[in-house]
N, C-alpha and C positions, 0 to 999 in steps of 0.2 A: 336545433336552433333554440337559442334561451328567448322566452318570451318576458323579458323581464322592462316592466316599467321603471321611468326614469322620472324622479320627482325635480321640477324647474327649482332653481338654486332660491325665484321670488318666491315660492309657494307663500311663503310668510307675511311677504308684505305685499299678496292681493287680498288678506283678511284683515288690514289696517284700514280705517279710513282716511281716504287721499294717500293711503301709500304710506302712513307714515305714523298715526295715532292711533293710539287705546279709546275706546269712550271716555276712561277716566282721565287721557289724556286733554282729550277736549274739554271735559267739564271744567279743570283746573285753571285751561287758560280761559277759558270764558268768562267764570268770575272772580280771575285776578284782572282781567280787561274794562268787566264791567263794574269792578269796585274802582278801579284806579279812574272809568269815564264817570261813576256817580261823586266821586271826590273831587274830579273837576268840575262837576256843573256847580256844586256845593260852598266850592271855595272860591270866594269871588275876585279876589286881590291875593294874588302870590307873586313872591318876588320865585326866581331861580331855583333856589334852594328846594323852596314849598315845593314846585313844583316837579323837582325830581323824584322826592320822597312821595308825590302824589302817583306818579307813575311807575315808582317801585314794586306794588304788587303786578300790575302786569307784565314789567321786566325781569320778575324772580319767577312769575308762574309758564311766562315762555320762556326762560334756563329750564326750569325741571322739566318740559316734555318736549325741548328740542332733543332731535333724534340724532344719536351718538353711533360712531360704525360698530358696526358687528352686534346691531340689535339693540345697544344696552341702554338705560339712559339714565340720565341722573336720577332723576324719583325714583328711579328701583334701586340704588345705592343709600341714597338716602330712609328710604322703608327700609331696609335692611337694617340697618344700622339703628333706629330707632326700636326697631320689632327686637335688637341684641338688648340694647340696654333699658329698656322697660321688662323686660324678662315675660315678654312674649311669646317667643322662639328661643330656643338653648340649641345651641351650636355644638355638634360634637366632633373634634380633631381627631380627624383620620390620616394623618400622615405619618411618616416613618420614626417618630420617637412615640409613639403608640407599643409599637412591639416594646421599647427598652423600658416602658413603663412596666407593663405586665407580664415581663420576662421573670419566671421565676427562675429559671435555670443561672446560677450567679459561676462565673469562671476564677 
């Protein structure tokens, strides 16, 4: 008989808090929340406008660490992308025009 363990498909997201954040995702929305509540207490008279732009940080910082299926979320696309073009991280292309680049064999 194979005594073989069987890992549950959540294992992942019983190390999330609430099932569903990073730490860093919590810090993020916290103070995109709490800068958009300090703007409001600050700002005494806003028409419409003002006040969407005031609550823009906390509706940009819960976009980046709502949770997206299959694990991913936008902040980790976005660090990506950022860590490529500050030259951070170098990406290196491993797919199949790879071979025809350092092919010396010529026909």
């Amino acid at each position: 008989m194979n005594n073989s363990y069987l890992i549950p498909a959540n294992s992942k997201k019983s190390q999330l808090i609430l099932g569903f954040f990073k730490p860093v995702d919590l810090i993020i929305l916290v103070v995109g929340c709490v800068w958009s509540l300090v703007m409001l207490l600050l700002i005494p008279e806003a028409t419409l406008l003002v006040i969407v732009l005031i609550l823009l940080p906390a509706l940009i910082s819960a976009f980046l660490v709502m949770p997206v299926p299959h694990y991913h979320n936008i902040l980790q696309l976005i660090t990506n992308v950022v860590n490529f073009y500050t030259g951070r991280r170098q990406y290196y292309w491993k797919g199949w025009s790879i071979y025809e680049r350092f092919n010396t064999n010529s026909k």
